[in-house]
Every structure is written in structure tokens, then in C-alpha cells.
N, C-alpha and C positions, 0 to 999 in steps of 0.2 A: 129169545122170548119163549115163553109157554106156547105151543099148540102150533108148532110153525113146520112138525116133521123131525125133530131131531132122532128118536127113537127109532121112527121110522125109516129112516136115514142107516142109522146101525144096523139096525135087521138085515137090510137089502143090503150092504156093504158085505158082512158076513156071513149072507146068506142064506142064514133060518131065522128063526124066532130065538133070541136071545134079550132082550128086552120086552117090557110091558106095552103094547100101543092102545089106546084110549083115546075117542074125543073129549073126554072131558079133562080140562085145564087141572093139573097136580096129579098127575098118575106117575109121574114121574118124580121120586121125592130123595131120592139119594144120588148120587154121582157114580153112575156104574162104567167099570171097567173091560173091555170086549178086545182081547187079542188075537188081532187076523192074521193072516200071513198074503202077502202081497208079491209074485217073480222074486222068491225068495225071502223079501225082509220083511221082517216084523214089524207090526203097529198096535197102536194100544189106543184104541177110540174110546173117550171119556163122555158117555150119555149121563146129559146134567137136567134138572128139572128146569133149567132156563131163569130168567128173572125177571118178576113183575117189577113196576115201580113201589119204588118206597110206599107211597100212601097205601098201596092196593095191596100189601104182603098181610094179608091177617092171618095172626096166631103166630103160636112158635113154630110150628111144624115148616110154614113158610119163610120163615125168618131163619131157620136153620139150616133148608134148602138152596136159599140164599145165598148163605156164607158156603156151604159147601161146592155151589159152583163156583166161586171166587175161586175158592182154593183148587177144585181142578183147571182152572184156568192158568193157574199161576206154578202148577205140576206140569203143563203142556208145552209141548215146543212149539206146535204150530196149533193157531186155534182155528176154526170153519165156523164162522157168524153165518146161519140160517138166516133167510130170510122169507118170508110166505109173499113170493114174488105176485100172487093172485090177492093180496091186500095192500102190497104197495110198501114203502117206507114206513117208517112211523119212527115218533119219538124213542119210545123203549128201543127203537132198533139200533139209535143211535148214540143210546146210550150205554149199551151193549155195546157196541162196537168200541168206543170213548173207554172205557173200561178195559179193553182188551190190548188199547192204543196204549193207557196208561202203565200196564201191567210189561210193555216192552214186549206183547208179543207177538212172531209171524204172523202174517193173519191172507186168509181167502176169505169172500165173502158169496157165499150160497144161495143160487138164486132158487129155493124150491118150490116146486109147483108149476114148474116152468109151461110144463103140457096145458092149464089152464089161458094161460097167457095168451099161449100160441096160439089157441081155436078162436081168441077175440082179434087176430089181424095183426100185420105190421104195426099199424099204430099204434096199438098198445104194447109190446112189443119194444118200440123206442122209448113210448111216454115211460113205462117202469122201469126201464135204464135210464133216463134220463134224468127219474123223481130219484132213484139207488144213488146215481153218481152226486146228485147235486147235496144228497142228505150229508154225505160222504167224504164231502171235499176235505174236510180234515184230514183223511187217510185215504186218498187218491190214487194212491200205489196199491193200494188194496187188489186183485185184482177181482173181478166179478166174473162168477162161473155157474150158467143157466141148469139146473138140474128137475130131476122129477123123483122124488124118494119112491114114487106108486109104481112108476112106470119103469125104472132104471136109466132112463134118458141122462148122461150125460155126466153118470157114476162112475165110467170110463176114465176120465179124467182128473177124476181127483187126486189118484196117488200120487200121478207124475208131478203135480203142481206142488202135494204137499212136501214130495223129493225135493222141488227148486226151492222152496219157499223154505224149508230146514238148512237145505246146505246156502239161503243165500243167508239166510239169519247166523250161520256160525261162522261167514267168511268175515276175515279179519284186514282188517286196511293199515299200510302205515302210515305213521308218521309224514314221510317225504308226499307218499303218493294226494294221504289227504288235503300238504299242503298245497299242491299242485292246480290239485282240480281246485280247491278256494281260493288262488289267483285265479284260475281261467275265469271261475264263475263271478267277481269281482271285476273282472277285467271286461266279461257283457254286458253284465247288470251294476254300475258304477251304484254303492248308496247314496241315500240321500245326505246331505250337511248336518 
């Protein structure tokens, strides 16, 4: 979505000011490209203006913004769904994500703003894991990763994950092995008649 840290996200990844950061919603209006290097390998972070719902796109400029995150979406191996873990769920977020499911691709989902979260207590704390996973259960495997784009909290960990999250997206299964496990799983969960 618009206004959630993505930008902001890049910067702190790479390290300087490479992107435009703005609080105001469409600062971000093209799909920019930002090559880091990481313990040697390279990555290519695709800073997108994000996507409003359909009703709420006025003009072309947003409609064109739009399509252009589709399509870096669909250039990416693994994608990172932001989330503004200080506002909670939301529909567009899940729609976002539905889109990312559909597109067939890796996906981690970003919890930022984390640092806000924290200073309100455990409870809240669980309550916006709890509201993240339940929005979510469609893509459960997803995994949820608490960060702060301001503060650098927990930037640390993105590589490694987006490393698992590539090499598990290109492992390939066969034949025999798939059949295997669809007895075992068949053989717990008998269907229905």
C-alpha cells in the first residue's frame, strides 16, 4: 500500500538516500530499481508506488502506477508485502498480498513500524499478530518478519530469509516424492465421500 515505509525501507537497506521519502501518499510514482550487494550477492530491490484500491486510483498517473507495480511484481523473485504494523491489517493489505499469491510469488510479509508497536506493550504486540495472521490465512506460510524502516530494527534479517524464500521457491520436487507425501497426507486426513 501507499504510505507504509517502502521507500523508506530501500534507503535504510542501501544505505543512503536513493529513493524519494515523503509523507504524502504518490511520491512514489514509478518502480525504481536499487542494486545492493549483500556477503557478496547481489539484489535488485524494486521500490513501487504501492496500490490503492480500485475506487480510490484517480487519474492516470495512478492507474499507470498501478500497472507498473503489477509488473514489478511479476519481474520479482521474491516479493516483501510492507505492512504499517502501527495501523494494523487492512483490507488493501490483503489484497496486496491476494495478488502477490496469485502472481505465484515468494512471498515474506513486513512487519514495519515495529518500534511503534512495542512502546504500546505485549498486548498489542500479540493483538497485531494475531489481527496479521488471521487477515492472512490464505497464505499462512507466509512468514511474518517484525521490522522498523526508521530505526533499522530487524533489517538484519531480511536477506537471510529472502535467500530461504528464493532457493525454496526454485526447489523442485518429484514425481515419486510428491506422490508420497499425498498418501501420507491422505492416509491422516481420509477426505470426505
Amino acid at each position: 500500500r501507499p504510505n507504509v515505509g517502502k521507500s523508506s525501507l530501500v534507503n535504510r537497506l542501501a544505505g543512503e538516500d536513493r529513493v524519494v521519502v515523503a509523507d504524502e501518499p504518490g511520491t512514489t510514482r514509478d518502480a525504481t530499481d536499487t542494486r545492493i550487494e549483500r556477503n557478496g550477492q547481489a539484489f535488485i530491490l524494486i521500490d513501487t508506488a504501492g496500490l490503492r484500491r480500485p475506487g480510490r486510483r484517480e487519474g492516470l498517473v495512478e492507474r499507470t502506477s498501478a500497472l507498473m507495480t503489477v509488473r514489478a511484481l511479476e519481474r520479482a523473485d521474491v516479493a516483501l508485502v510492507l505492512i504499517d504494523a502501527n495501523e494494523g491489517f487492512t483490507d488493501q493489505d490483503a489484497r496486496v498480498a491476494g495478488l502477490v499469491r496469485d502472481r505465484g510469488r515468494a512471498c515474506a510479509v513486513l512487519l514495519n513500524k515495529w518500534d511503534l508497536v512495542e512502546q504500546q506493550g505485549a498486548d498489542a504486540k500479540h493483538r497485531v499478530r494475531d489481527g496479521i495472521a488471521q487477515g492472512l490465512r490464505f497464505m499462512a506460510d507466509a512468514p511474518l518478519h517484525p521490522i522498523s524502516a526508521r530505526t533499522g530494527r530487524g533489517l538484519d534479517g531480511i536477506f537471510p530469509l529472502v535467500r530461504r524464500l528464493e532457493a525454496a521457491s526454485a526447489r523442485r520436487i518429484g514425481t515419486a516424492e510428491l506422490n508420497r507425501w499425498l498418501r501420507a497426507t491422505v492416509a491422516k486426513h481420509e477426505p470426505a465421500m
